[in-house]
C-alpha positions in Angstrom: -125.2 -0.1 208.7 -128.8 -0.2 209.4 -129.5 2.9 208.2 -127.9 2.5 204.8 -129.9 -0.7 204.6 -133.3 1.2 205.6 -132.0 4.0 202.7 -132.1 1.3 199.8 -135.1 0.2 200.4 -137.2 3.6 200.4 -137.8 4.3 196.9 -135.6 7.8 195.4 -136.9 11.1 196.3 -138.9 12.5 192.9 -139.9 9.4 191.8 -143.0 8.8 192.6 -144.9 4.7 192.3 -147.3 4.9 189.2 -150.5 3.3 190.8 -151.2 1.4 187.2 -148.1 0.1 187.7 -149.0 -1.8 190.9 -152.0 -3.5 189.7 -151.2 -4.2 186.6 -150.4 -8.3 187.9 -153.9 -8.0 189.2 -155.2 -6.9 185.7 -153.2 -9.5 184.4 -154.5 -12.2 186.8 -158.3 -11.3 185.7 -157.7 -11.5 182.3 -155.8 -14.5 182.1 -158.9 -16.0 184.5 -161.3 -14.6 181.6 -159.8 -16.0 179.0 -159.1 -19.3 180.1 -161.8 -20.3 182.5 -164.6 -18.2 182.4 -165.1 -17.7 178.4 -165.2 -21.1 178.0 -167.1 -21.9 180.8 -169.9 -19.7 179.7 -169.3 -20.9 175.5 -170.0 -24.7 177.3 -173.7 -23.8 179.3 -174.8 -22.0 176.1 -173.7 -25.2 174.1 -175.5 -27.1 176.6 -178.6 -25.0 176.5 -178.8 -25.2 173.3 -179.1 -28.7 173.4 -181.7 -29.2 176.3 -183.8 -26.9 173.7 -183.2 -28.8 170.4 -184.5 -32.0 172.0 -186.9 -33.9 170.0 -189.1 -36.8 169.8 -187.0 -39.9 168.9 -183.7 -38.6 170.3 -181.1 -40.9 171.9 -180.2 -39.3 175.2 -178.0 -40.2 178.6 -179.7 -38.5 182.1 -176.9 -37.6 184.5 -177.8 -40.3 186.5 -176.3 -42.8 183.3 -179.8 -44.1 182.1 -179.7 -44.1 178.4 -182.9 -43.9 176.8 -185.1 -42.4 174.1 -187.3 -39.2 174.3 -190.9 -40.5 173.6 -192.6 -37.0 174.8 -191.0 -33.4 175.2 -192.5 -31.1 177.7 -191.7 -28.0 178.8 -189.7 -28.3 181.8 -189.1 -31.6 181.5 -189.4 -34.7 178.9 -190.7 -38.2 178.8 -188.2 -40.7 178.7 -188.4 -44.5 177.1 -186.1 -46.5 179.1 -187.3 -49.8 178.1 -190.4 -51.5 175.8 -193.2 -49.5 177.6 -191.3 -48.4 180.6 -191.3 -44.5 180.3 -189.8 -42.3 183.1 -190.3 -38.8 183.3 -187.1 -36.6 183.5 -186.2 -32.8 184.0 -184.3 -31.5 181.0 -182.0 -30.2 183.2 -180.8 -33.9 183.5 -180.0 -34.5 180.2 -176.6 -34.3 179.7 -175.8 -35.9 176.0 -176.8 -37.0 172.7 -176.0 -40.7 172.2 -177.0 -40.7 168.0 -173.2 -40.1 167.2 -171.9 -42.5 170.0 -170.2 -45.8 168.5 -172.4 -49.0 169.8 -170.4 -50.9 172.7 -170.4 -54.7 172.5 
């Protein structure tokens, strides 16, 4: 009994296992990974990068840390931020996260 068991489970003399057969899931996995994490992942920082570099004088922005402000001076590395009537804050770009000129006012 055992050894007819132990039989069916060795594969049949001649045939032999095609290796692109056995990681083809693996392939699969990666590009599946590619295509729905990474890709867009990598579409979002240049989006984002784009942004950081488009910023001008005047602009509406949010820091990550939630201050909403205006950009009253654009540096290289980092910008000058109007928080207030003459309250400025200096901010990296890096913490910039949004434009607010298309957000709807709250109440």
């Amino acid at each position: 009994m055992l050894n007819s068991i132990l039989l069916m489970m060795q594969p049949a003399e001649g045939t032999e296992a095609n290796p692109l057969m056995s990681f083809l899931p693996l392939l699969l996995i990666i590009v599946v990974f590619y295509f729905f994490m990474i890709r867009p992942q990598m579409r979002r920082q240049k989006e984002t990068r784009k942004f950081r570099e488009g910023l001008s004088k005047g602009d509406k922005v949010v820091t990550t840390g939630g201050i909403y402000g205006k950009i009253a001076e654009v540096k290289e590395t980092h910008i000058i931020l109007e928080i207030a009537k003459d309250v400025q804050i200096k901010v990296d770009k890096n913490g910039i996260v949004k434009d607010m000129s298309d957000a709807q006012p709250q109440r």
